[in-house]
C-alpha positions in Angstrom: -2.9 3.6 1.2 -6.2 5.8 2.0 -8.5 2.4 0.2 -6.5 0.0 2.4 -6.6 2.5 6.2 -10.5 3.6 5.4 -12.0 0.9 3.5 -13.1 -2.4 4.6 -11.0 -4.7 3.2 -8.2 -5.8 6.4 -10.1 -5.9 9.7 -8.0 -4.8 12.6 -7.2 -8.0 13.7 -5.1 -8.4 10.6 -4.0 -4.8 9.6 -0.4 -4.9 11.4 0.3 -8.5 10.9 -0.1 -7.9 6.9 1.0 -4.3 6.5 3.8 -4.2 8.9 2.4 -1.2 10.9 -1.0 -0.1 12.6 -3.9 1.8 11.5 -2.3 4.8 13.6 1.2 4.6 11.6 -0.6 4.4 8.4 -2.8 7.6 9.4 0.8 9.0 9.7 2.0 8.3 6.7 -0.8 9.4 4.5 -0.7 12.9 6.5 2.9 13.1 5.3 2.1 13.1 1.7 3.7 14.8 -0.6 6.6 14.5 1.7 7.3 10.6 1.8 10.8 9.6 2.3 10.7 5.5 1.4 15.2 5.5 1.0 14.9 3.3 4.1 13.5 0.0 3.4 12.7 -0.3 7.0 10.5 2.7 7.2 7.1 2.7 7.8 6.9 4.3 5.2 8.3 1.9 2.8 6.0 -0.5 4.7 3.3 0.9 3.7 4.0 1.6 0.4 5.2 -1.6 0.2 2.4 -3.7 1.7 -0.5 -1.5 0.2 0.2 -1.8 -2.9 1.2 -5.9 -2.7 -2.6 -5.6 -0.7 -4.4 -3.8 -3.6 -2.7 -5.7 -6.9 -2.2 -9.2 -5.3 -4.3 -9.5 -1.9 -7.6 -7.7 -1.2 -10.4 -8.3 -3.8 -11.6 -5.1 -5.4 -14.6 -4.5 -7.7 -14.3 -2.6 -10.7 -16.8 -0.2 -8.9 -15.1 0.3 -6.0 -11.8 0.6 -7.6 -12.8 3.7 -9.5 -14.0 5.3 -5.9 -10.1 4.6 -4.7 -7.9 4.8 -8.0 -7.2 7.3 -10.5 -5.7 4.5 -12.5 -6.4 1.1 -13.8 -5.5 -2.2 -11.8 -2.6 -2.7 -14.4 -1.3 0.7 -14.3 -1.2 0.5 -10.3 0.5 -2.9 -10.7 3.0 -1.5 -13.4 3.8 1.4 -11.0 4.2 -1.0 -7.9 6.6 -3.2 -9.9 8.7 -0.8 -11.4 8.9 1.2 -7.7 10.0 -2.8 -6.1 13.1 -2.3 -8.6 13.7 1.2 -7.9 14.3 -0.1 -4.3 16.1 -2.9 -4.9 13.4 -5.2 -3.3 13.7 -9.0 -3.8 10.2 -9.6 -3.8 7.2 -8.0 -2.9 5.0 -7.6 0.6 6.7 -7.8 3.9 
C-alpha cells in the first residue's frame, strides 16, 4: 500500500478510479496498521488491500530495483500471498 500511496506509479488523476478510494483514505489505512479489519468486503480497507496488491502483481510495472526498495518479498511470493488472501475472502476475482 505505502509503494502504490508514495511512489509514482498511479497519478492522482487515476488513483480513486483504480483503487476504489483516495490518496487520503489510503493514508488512513496504512496509519491503521497492525489493526486492519478487511471482514467487510466493502471496506476501504479491503479496497485497498484489494486493489494494491491486484496494482503491484498485475498492473503497475515495477523494476527489480525498485521492488526491493518497497518489498520484503519476491514478486511471486507477494502474488502467492494476494491469491491465497482473494480466497480467504471469498472474492470472485481480483481488483475492484
Amino acid at each position: 500500500m505505502t509503494a502504490i500511496l508514495e511512489g509514482t506509479y498511479i497519478d492522482n488523476a487515476e488513483f480513486q478510479t483504480r483503487l476504489g478510494i483516495d490518496r487520503t483514505e489510503m493514508q488512513e489505512v496504512i496509519g491503521s496498521w497492525p489493526n486492519l479489519n478487511d471482514t467487510d468486503q466493502t471496506s476501504n480497507t479491503s479496497l485497498a488491500i484489494n486493489n494494491c496488491m491486484n496494482e503491484v502483481c498485475n498492473g503497475i510495472e515495477i523494476s527489480g530495483h525498485k521492488w526491493r526498495d518497497w518489498f520484503d518479498l519476491s514478486k511471486e511470493e507477494v502474488e502467492s500471498l494476494y491469491l491465497k488472501w482473494v480466497r480467504l475472502m471469498g472474492y470472485s476475482s481480483r481488483g475492484i
